[in-house]
C-alpha positions as CSV (number, residue, x, y, z in Angstrom):
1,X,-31.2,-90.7,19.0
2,X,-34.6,-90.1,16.5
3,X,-33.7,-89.2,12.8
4,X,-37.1,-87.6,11.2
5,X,-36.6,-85.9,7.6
6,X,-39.2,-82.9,6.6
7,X,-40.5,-82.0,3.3
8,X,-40.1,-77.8,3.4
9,X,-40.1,-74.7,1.1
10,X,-36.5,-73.8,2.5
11,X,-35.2,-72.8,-0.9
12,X,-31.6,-71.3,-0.8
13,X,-29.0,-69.7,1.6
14,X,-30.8,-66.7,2.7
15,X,-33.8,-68.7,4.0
16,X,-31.5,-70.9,5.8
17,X,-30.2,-68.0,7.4
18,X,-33.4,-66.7,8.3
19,X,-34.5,-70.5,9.9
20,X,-31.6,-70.9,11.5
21,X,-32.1,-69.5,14.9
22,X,-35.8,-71.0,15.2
23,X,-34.3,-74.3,14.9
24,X,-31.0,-74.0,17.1
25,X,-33.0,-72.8,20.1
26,X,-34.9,-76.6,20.2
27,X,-33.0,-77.8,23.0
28,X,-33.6,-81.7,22.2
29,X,-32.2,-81.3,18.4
30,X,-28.3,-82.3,18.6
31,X,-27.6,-81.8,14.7
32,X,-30.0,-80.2,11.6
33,X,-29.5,-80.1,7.8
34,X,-31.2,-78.9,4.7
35,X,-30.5,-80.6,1.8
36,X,-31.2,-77.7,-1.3
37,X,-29.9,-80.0,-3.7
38,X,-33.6,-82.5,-3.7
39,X,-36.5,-81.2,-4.9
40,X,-38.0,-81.9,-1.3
41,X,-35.3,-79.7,-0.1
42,X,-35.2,-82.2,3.0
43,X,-34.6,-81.2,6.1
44,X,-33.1,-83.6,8.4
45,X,-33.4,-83.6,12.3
46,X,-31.5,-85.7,14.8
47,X,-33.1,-85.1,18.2
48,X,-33.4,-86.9,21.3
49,X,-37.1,-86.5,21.8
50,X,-39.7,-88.2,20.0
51,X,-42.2,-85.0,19.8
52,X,-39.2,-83.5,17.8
53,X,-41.6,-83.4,14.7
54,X,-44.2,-81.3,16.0
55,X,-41.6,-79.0,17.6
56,X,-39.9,-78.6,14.2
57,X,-42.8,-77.9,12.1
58,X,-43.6,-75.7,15.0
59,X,-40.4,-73.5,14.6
60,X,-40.8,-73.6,11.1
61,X,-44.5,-72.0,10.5
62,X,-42.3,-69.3,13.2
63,X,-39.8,-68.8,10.8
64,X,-42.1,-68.2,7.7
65,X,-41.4,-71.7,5.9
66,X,-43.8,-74.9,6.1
67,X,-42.7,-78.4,6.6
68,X,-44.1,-82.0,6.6
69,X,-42.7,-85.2,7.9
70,X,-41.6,-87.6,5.4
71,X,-40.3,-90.6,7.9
């Protein structure tokens, strides 16, 4: 299990709503959560795949929202 944590402009409730199913139909990601709290608004990804980041910031740009890896 990878743990990868993304940077985005996710910035309250409705966006996560509206990222949601982009990021639950990534079959490798077991659990996802934004963080709205940081000023990073960090999302963090467990996933059992190691190209999880580029499939993430993938389904992001989809979904109307950037992201960039942080670790």
């Amino acid at each position: 299990m990878n743990t990868f944590k993304f940077k985005t402009n996710i910035q309250c409730n409705g966006c996560l709503t509206q990222v949601t199913p982009y990021l639950n139909e990534l079959p490798n990601i077991t659990h996802w959560e934004v963080d709205l709290t940081t000023p990073n608004k960090t999302l963090t990804v467990q996933a059992n795949n190691s190209n999880a980041p580029n499939q993430v910031i993938d389904k992001l740009k989809e979904a109307g929202f950037e992201g960039n890896k942080i670790e």
